[in-house]
Structures are given as C-alpha cells and as structure tokens.
C-alpha positions in Angstrom: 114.7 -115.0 -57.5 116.5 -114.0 -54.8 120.1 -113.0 -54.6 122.2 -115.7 -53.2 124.3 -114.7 -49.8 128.2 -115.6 -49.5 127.1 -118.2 -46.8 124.8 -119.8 -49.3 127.2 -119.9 -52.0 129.1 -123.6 -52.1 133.3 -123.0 -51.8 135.3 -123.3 -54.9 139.0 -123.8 -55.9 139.3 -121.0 -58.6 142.0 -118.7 -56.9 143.9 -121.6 -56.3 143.8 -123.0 -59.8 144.4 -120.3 -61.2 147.5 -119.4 -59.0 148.7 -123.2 -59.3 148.4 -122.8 -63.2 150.4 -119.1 -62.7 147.8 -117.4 -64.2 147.3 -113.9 -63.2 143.3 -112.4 -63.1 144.0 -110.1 -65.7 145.4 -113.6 -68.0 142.4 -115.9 -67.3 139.9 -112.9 -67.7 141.8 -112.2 -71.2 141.0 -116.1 -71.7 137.8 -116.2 -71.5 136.4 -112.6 -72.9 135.3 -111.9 -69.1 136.5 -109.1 -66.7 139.2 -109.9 -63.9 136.6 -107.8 -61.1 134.2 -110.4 -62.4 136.8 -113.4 -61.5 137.7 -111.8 -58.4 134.2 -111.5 -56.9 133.9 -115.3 -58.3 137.1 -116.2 -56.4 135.8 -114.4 -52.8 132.8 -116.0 -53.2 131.1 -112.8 -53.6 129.2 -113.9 -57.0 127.7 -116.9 -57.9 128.4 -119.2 -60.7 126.8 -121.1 -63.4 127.4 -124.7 -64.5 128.0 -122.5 -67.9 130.8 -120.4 -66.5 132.7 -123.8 -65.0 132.5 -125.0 -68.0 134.5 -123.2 -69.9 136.9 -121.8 -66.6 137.5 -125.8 -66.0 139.8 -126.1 -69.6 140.9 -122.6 -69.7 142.7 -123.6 -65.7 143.7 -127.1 -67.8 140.9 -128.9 -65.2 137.7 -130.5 -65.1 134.6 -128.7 -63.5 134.3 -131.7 -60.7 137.8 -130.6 -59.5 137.1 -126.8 -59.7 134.5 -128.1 -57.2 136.3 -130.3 -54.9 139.9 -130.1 -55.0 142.8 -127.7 -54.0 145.8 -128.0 -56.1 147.4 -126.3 -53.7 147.1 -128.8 -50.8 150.5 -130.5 -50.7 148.4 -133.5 -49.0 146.1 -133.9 -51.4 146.8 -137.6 -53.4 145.7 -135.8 -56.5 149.0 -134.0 -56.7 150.6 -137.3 -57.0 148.5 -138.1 -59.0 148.4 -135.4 -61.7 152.5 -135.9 -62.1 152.1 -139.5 -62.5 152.7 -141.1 -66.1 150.2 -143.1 -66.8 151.6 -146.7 -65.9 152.5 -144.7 -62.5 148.4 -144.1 -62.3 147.7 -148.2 -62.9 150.5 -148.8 -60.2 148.3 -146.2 -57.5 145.3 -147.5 -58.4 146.3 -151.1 -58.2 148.0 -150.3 -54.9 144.7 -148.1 -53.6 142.7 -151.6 -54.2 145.0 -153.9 -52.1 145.0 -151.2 -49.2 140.8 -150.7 -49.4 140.7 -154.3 -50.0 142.9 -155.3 -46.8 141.8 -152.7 -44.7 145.6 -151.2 -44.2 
C-alpha cells in the first residue's frame, strides 16, 4: 500500500483539542501509552491515522471522534462553543430557536 502524502491526508482538530483541553503532548501521550513525536507528527499532519487511534484520542480530549474531525474548539465563531457551555435546558432553548430560524428562513 502506498504511503499516504500530507496533501492526501484529511485535516484534523487534535492540536487544538488538545491545547483547548490544556493538555500538553507529553500529558496526552502519557494518556494513551503512545509517544508525544507520535502525536506531533499526527497533529502536523505528517502521519496518518486510524479510526482505532480516534477512538480512543476522542475520550482521552473529553470529545467524540466526529468532532476530532470537523470542529475547532478553538474558533470563537464556532456555535459549538455555545453550545458545549450550555446546560442542558439552554441546548432545548438553541435547538428550539435553530428550528424557528431554519423554519422561517431568518
């Protein structure tokens, strides 16, 4: 099989879950019995990754693998900071609120 390229290789948000969870390399390498040169390369998008690793990198950063994928925690416009600090009757309100906008094209 042949080695994947940097370009080939799809982005992901571990750096910045790790840094938004104040985890140093060094602590989430300790975490999960791996080595922080392997994270780092992972992080640069200088290794690839498998659906294994994610899975257990996604609880270890206190996340799901689909967000490890697609969202920066980092990204002070992101709606998912909102909503990760919302209680949960705050997360009925902003989904109830979500529907009316969608719904009346706001």
């Amino acid at each position: 099989m042949p080695k994947k390229r940097k370009a080939d290789l799809q982005k992901i948000f571990i750096r910045q879950w790790r840094k938004h969870r104040g985890l140093t390399l060094q602590r989430l390498a300790d975490r999960l019995d791996m080595t922080p040169s392997h994270f780092s390369m992972l992080e640069r998008g200088e290794r690839g990754y498998t659906q294994e690793t994610l899975e257990k990198l996604a609880p270890a950063l206190n996340t799901d693998v689909g967000s490890l994928l697609t969202r920066d925690p980092t990204d002070a416009s992101e709606i998912w900071l909102l909503w990760d600090r919302a209680k949960p009757g705050q997360r009925k309100q902003i989904v109830e609120i979500a529907k009316t906008i969608v719904r009346e094209g706001r």
